[in-house]
N, C-alpha and C positions, 0 to 999 in steps of 0.2 A: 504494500500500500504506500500513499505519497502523503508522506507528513502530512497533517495538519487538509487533508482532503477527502471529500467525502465519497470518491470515486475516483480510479485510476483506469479506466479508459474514457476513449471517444466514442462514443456511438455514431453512426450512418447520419449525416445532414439531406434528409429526403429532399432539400431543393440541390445536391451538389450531383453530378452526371459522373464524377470522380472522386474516389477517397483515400488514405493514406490509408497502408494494410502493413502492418507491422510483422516483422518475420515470426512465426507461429511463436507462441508461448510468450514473446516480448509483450509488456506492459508497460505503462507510463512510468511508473515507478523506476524499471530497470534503466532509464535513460536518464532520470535524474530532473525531470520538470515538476517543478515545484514552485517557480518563482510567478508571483501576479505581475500583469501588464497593462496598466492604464490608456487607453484609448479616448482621445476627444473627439465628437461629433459634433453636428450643430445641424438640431432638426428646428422644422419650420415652428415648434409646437411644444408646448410640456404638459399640455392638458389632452388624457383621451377620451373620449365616451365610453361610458360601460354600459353596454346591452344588457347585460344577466339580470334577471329577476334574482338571483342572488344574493348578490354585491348591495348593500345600504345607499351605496352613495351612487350618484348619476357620471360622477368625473374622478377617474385618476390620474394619478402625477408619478414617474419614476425618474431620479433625479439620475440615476444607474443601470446600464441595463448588464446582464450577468449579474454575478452574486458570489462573495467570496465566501461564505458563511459554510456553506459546500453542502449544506441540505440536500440528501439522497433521491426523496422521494419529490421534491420541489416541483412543481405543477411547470413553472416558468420556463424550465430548465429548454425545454422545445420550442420558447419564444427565439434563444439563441441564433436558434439557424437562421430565423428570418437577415441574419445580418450575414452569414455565410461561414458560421460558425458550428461546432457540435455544442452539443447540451452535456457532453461527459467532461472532460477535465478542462476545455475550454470555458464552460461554460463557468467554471470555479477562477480559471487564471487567466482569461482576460474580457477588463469588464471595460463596459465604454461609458465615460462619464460627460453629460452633459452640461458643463460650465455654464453657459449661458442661460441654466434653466430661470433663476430668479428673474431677468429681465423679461424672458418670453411670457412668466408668470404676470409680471408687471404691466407688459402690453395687453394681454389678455385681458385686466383687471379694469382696463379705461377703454374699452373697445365701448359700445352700448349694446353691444350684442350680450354683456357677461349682466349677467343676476343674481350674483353672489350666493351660490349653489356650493354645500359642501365640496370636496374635495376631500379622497382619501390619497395618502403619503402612507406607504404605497401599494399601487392595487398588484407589482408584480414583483420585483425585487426588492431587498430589503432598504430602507433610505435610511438605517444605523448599521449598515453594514460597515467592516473594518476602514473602506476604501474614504468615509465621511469623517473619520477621523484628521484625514490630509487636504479633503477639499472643502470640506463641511458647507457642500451646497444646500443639504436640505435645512440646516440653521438658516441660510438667506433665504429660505423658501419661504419659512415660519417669518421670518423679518417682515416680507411683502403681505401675508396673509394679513398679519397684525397692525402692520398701519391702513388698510385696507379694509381691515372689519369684516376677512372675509372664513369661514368656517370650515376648521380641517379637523378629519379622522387621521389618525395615526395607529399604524400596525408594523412590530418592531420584536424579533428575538434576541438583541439586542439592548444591554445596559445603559449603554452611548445615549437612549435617549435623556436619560438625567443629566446631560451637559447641557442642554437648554431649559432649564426647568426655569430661569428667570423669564421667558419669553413665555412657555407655556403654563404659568401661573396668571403671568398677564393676559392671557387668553384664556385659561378657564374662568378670571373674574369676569368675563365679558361671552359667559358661558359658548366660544368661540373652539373651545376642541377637545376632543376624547382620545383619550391614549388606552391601545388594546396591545397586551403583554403575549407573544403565544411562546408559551411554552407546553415543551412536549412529551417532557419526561420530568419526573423527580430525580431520578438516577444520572448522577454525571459520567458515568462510565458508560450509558449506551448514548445520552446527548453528546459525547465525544463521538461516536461509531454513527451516530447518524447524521449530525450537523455539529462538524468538528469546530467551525470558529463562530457559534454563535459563542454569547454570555453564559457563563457558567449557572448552574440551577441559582444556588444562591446570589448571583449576583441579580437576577432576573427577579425574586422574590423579595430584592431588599430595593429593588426599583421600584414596584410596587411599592412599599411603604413608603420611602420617598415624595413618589408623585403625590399619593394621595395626602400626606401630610400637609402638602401643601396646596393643597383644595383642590389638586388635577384630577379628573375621575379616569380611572383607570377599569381596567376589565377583563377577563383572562380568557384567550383563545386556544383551547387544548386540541393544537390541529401538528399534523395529523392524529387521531384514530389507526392506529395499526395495529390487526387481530394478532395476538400471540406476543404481543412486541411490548406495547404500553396499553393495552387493552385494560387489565387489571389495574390500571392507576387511578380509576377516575373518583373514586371517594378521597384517595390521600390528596389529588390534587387536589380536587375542593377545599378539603380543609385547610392546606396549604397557602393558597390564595387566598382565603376567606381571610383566615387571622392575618395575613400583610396586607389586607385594606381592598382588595378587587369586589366591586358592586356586584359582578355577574361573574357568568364563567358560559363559552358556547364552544363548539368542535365544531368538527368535519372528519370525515372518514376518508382514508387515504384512494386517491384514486390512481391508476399509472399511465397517465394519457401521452402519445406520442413513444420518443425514444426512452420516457422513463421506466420503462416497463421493461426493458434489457436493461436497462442503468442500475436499477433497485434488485430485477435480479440477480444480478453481478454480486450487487451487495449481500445478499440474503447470503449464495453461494464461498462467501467469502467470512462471512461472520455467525450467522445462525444454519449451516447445509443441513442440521438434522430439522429443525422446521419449516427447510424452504417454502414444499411443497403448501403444507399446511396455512403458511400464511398468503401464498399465493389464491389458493383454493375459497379460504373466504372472504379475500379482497373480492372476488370475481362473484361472488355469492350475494356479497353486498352492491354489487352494479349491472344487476340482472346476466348475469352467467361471463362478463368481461372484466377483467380488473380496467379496461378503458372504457370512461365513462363521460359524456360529453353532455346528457341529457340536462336542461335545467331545469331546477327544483329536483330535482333525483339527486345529481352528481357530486353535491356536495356532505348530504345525510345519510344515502345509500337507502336500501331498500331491503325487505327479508327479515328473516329470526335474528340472524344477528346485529342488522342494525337496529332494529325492536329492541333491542336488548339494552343494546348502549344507549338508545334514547330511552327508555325507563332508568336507567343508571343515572342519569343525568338529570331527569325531574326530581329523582331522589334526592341528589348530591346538592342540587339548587332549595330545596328545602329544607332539608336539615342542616345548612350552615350557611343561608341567608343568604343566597346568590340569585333570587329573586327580584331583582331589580329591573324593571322598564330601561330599556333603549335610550339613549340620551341623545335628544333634541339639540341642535347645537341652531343657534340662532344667526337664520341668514338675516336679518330684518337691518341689521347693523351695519352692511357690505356699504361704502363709498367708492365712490369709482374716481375721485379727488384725492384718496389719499389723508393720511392723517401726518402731522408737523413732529416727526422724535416718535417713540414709542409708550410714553408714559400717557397717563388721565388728562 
């Protein structure tokens, strides 16, 4: 395996006519790639539409596209190629960052077409990924939202978001954004095997206390769902979140759409081979007979005994340690398209 990565191969880029085919047995590991490669682009745009009935929010924002976090099972992972890349160790070590995302955010903002419309940060790659540590474009994201008045969701496996807590305190007085925490395991030793560079369990747990200390409403997203893997977790998580301050707690059940489904088996074969089978079996169980699952309103909860299962788990868990909380309203009413003078009242 390759330090610090959550996958050491490439998988097939279904838009590439040609691919690099390693001499049998050879793996990324054996060659010694490991180092991340920052990429600028400069798209027309930092806002997409989101079609899903899904998704809460009508618009997202990715300030990054790849993900060094290296999350195995990672949905995104097959957005990759669209740039002419793989979803397998490409997809981990070289990410493309969009610099000028603040400004596009900006023009966006004074257009008259914008109505100050949530925005979640982000609907696809992580925006506290390691890479924000050096370019820290999604802090000038939160900059422009907040003199603007204008309303963001935030989703983060990532501790890094408590480096802006001064900005998003300023915005949760001005009930202006929600910070949603996923974490996926309590166990640091399989959160290393499955998404080697997120934030450590505890360090994700004490983010949570943090934000919410400081009037941020936070909220815990136990995604993926993986049968045989974290399945059994879902009462310690609850508890867990509950006491460091999360309102709610919701999942998703792991899907493996596109190239992740070699990707993740790779991994299963690599770390768990006496369950491969077994967890393959009820992925595909919970998405009508496919572990790929595209449907919406299905693809994200799954369907069947077992995901009956995990969703009875989960009303439970929301009740018995106060994870019943309503969705939170973030107030578009506030959005100026003038702009506000500093960031302070």
């Amino acid at each position: 395996m390759i330090k610090g990565r959550g996958t050491s191969i490439n998988s097939k880029n279904r838009f590439e006519k040609h691919q690099y085919i390693a001499d049998e047995g050879q793996r990324f590991e054996d060659v010694g790639v490991s180092k991340t490669n920052y990429l600028d682009i400069h798209p027309k745009t930092i806002l997409n539409p989101v079609p899903s009935p899904d998704i809460p929010m009508d618009w997202s924002m990715n300030p990054y596209q790849g993900c060094e976090h290296g999350c195995t099972y990672c949905y995104a992972r097959s957005t990759h190629e669209y740039w002419g890349y793989s979803g397998g160790v490409d997809f981990e070590q070289t990410v493309l960052v969009k610099k000028d995302a603040a400004k596009l955010l900006e023009q966006k903002f004074k257009s008259r077409s914008w109505v100050g419309a949530p925005i979640m940060l982000s609907g696809n790659t992580d925006c506290y990924q390691p890479a924000e540590k050096r370019f820290k474009i999604t802090r000038q994201l939160l900059e422009v939202a907040l003199r603007y008045r204008n309303p963001i969701g935030i989703i983060t496996k990532n501790s890094l978001v408590t480096r802006d807590i001064d900005l998003l305190e300023e915005m949760a007085q001005l009930n202006l954004v929600h910070v949603i925490l996923s974490i996926t395991s309590l166990d640091d030793v399989l959160r290393r095997k499955l998404e080697p560079r997120t934030a450590s369990v505890k360090s994700k747990l004490l983010a949570i206390e943090k934000l919410t200390s400081r009037g941020i409403p936070v909220s815990t997203m136990m995604a993926p769902i993986i049968p045989a893997i974290n399945s059994h977790e879902i009462m310690d998580m609850a508890k867990a979140v509950s006491e460091a301050g999360s309102h709610s707690i919701n999942y998703t059940i792991v899907r493996l759409n596109g190239c992740v489904e070699d990707l993740f088996s790779d991994w299963l074969e690599r770390h768990f081979p006496d369950r491969k089978k077994k967890v393959l079996a009820q992925i595909a169980d919970c998405h009508g007979g496919s572990v790929q699952d595209m449907r919406f309103r299905t693809r994200m909860r799954g369907e069947g005994n077992f995901a009956q299962v995990i969703r009875q788990q989960f009303t439970l868990a929301r009740k018995k340690y106060g994870l019943n909380q309503k969705s939170i309203l973030l107030d578009r009413s506030q959005f100026t398209r003038t702009g506000q003078i500093g960031l302070g009242f």
